[in-house]
BAKEDREN-23022 format. One line per field, with one value per residue (C-alpha): residue number from 1; residue in three letters; x, y, z. Coordinates in steps of 0.02 Angstrom, whole numbers. Layout:
BEGIN
k	[NUM / ...]
r	[ALA / ...]
east	[X / ...]
north	[Y / ...]
up	[Z / ...]
//
This chain:
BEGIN
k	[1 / 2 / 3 / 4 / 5 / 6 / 7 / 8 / 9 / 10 / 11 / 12 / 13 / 14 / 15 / 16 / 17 / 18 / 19 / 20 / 21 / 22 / 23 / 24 / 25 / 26 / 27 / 28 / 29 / 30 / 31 / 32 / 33 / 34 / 35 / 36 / 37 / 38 / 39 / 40 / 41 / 42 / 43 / 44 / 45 / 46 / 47 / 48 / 49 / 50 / 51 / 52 / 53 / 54 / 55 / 56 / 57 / 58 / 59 / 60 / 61 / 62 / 63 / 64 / 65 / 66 / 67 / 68 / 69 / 70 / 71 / 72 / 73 / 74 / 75 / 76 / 77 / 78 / 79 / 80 / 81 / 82 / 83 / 84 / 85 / 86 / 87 / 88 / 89 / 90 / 91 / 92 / 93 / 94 / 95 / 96 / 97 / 98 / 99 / 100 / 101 / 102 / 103 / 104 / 105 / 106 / 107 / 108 / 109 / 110 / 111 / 112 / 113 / 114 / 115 / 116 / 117 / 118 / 119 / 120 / 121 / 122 / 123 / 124 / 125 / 126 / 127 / 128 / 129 / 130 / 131 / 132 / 133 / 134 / 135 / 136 / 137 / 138 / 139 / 140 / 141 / 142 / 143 / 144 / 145 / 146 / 147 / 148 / 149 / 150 / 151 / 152 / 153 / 154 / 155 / 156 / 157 / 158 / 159 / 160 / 161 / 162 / 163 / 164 / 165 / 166 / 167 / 168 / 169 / 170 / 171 / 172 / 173 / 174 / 175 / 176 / 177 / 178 / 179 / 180 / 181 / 182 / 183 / 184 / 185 / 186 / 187 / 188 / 189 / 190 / 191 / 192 / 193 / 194 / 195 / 196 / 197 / 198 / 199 / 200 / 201 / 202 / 203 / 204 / 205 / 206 / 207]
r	[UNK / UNK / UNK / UNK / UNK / UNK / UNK / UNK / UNK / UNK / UNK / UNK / UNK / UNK / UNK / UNK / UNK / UNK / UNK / UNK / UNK / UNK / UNK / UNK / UNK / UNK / UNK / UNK / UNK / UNK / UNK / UNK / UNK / UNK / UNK / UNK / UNK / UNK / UNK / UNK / UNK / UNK / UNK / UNK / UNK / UNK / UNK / UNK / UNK / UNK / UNK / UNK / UNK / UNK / UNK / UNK / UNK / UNK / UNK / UNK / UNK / UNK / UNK / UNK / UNK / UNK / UNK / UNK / UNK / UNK / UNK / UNK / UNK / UNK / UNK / UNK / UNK / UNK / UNK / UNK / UNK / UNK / UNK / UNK / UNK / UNK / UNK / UNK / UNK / UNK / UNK / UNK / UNK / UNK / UNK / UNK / UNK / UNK / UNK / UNK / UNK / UNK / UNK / UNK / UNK / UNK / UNK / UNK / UNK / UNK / UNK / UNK / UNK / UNK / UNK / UNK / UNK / UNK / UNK / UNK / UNK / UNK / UNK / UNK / UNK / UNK / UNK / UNK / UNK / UNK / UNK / UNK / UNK / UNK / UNK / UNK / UNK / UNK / UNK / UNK / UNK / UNK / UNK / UNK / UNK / UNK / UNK / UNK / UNK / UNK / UNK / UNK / UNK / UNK / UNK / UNK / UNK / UNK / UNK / UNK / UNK / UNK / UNK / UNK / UNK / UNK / UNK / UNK / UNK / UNK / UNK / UNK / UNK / UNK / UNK / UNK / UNK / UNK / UNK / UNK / UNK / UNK / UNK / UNK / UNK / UNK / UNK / UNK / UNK / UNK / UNK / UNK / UNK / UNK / UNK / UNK / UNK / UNK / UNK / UNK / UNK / UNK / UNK / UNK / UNK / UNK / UNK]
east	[3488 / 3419 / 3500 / 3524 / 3609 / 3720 / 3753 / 3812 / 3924 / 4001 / 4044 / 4112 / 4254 / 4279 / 4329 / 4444 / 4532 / 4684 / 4710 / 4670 / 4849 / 4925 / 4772 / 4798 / 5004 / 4949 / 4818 / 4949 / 5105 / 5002 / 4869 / 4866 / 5043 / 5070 / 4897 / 4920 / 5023 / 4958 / 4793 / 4885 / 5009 / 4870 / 4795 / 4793 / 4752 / 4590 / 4602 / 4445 / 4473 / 4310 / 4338 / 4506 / 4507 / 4665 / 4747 / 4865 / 4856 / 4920 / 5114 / 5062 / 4997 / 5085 / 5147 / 5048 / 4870 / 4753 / 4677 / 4498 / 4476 / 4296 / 4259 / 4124 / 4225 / 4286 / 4420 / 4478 / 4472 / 4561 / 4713 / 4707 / 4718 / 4874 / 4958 / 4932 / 5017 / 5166 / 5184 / 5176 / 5009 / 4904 / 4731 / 4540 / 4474 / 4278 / 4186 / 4045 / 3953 / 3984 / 3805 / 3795 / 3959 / 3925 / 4028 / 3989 / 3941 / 4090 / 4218 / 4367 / 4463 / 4516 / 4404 / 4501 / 4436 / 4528 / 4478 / 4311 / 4189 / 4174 / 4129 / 4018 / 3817 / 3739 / 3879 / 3778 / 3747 / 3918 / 3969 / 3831 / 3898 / 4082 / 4009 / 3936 / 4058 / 4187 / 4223 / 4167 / 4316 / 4375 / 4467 / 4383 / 4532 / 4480 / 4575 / 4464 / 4448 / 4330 / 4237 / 4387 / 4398 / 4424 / 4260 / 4349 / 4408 / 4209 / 4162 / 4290 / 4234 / 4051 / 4083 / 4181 / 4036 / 3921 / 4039 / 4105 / 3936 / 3830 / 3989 / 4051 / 3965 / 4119 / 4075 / 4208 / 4093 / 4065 / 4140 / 4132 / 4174 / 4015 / 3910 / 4024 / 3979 / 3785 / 3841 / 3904 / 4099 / 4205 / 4345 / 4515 / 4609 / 4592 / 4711 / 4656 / 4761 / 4802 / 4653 / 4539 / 4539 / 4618 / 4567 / 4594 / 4549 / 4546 / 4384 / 4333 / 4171 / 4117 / 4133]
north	[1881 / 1822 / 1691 / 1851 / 1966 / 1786 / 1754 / 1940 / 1927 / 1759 / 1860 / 1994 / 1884 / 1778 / 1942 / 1994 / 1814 / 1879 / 2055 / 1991 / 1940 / 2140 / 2232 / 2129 / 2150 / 2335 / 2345 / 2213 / 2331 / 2489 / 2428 / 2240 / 2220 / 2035 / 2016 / 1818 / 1777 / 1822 / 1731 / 1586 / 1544 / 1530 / 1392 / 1208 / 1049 / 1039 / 1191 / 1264 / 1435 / 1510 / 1597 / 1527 / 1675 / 1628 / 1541 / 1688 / 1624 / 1426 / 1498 / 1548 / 1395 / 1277 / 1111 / 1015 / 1085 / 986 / 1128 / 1129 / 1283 / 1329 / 1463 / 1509 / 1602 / 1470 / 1576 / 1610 / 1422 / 1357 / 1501 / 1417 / 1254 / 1295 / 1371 / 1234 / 1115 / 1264 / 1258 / 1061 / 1096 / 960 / 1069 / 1009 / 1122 / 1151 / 1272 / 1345 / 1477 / 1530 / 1557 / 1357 / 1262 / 1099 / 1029 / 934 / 1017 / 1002 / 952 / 1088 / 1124 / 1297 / 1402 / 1545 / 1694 / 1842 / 1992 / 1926 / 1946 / 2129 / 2054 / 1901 / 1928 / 1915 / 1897 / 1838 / 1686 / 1635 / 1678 / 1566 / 1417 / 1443 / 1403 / 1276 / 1181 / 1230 / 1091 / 1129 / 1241 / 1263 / 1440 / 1553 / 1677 / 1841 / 1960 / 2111 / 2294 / 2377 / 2535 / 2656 / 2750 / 2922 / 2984 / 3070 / 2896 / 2821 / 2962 / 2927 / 2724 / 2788 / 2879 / 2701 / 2598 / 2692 / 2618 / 2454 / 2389 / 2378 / 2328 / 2196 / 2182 / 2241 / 2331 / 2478 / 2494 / 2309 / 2252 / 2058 / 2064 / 2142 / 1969 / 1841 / 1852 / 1824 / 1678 / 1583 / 1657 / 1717 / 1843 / 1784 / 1903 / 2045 / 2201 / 2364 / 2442 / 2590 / 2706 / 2547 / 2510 / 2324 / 2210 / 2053 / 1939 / 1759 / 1672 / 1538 / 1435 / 1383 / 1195]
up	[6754 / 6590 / 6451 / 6330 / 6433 / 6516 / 6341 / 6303 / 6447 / 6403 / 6217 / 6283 / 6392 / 6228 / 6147 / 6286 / 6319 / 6175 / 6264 / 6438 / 6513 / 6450 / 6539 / 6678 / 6699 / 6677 / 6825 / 6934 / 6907 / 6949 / 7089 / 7120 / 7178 / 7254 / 7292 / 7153 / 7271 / 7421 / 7392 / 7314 / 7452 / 7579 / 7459 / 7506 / 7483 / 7389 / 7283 / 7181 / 7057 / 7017 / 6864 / 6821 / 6685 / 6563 / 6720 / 6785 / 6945 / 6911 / 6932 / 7114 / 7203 / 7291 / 7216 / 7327 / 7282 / 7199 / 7082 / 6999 / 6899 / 6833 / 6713 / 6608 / 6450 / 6320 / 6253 / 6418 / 6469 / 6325 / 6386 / 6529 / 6474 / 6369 / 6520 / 6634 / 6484 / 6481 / 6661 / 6672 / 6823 / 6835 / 6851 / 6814 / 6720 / 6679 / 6596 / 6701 / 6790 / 6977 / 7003 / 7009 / 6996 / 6916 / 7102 / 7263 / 7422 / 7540 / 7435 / 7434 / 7575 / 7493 / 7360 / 7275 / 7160 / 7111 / 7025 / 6965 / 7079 / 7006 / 6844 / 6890 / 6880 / 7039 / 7153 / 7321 / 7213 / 7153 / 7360 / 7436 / 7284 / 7351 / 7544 / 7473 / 7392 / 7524 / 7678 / 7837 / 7907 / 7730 / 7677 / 7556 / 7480 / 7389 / 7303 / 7201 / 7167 / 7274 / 7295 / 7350 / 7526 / 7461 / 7400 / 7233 / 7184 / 7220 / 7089 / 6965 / 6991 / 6997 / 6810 / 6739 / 6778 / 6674 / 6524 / 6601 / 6678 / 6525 / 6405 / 6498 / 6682 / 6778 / 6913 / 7023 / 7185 / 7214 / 7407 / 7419 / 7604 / 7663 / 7586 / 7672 / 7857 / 7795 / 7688 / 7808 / 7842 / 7958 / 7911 / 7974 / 7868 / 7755 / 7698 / 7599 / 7517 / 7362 / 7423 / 7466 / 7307 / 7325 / 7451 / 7487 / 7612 / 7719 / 7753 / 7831 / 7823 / 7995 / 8045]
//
């Protein structure tokens, strides 16, 4: 992907950082469900977020993770920030792109991203950077929207994307799951649910 359409991208999310958290209670009350705090609780010990977002997910982990949270939105980052200060969550948080986290190989026992793998540019990249960063044996935790099971929902996805893919890069028909077992993981866990259109899943990178 070029600088000018990364840089489009990165405007759009600044935009959307003030209305983020209400579209997001919206989609969790209707379709989500506990899938926060699902991922979350599975979390340990060296924790990374890949796009961190406006940190809805730092209420979910366990006290004992050590969190890292990368992100590549500003706006969204700085939401973050101030959430992690409200919540008293000691987090490290750095803005930058999952296509090449500014991290160490092997260095997180647990790497987390929810609901943003629709929305990230070339997602086989930001997958094979979570492998890498990940320990050998570490636990890769997903939680996304997905191309549905019932074919009139896949339309209905199919006819959003011709709006949400060129305004903001959000893609309906993504499925994460299917790039994991050539990057390097094995699935240890995973649940659809609400037509397929929610899944979310356990991974593990092989020692």
């Amino acid at each position: 992907m070029d600088g000018a359409r990364t840089s489009k991208l990165r405007r759009y999310w600044d935009r959307s950082a003030p209305s983020y958290d209400r579209a997001m209670a919206y989609f969790e009350r209707f379709l989500a469900g506990d899938s926060r705090q699902w991922v979350c609780s599975r979390a340990h010990g060296r924790v990374l977020e890949v796009a961190i977002g406006t940190g809805l997910n730092l209420p979910a982990y366990p006290a004992e993770a050590r969190l890292t949270g990368v992100e590549w939105s500003g706006q969204m980052l700085e939401r973050a920030a101030r959430r992690a200060r409200d919540l008293g969550v000691d987090a490290n948080l750095l803005e930058g792109d999952a296509r090449a986290l500014p991290l160490a190989a092997d260095s997180f026992d647990t790497a987390v991203c929810t609901f943003s793998l629709c929305a990230i540019p070339e997602p086989e990249r930001a997958i094979a950077e979570l492998h890498r960063v990940l320990k050998p044996g570490g636990t890769l935790l997903l939680a996304d929207h997905v191309a549905s099971t019932a074919w009139p929902v896949r339309l209905a996805q199919r006819a959003a994307e011709l709006i949400t893919v060129p305004v903001g890069g959000e893609h309906f028909l993504r499925r994460p799951s299917a790039q994991l077992r050539s990057a390097g993981f094995d699935i240890a866990e995973a649940e659809r649910f609400k037509l397929g259109i929610i899944e979310r899943l356990a991974a593990r990178k092989a020692e």
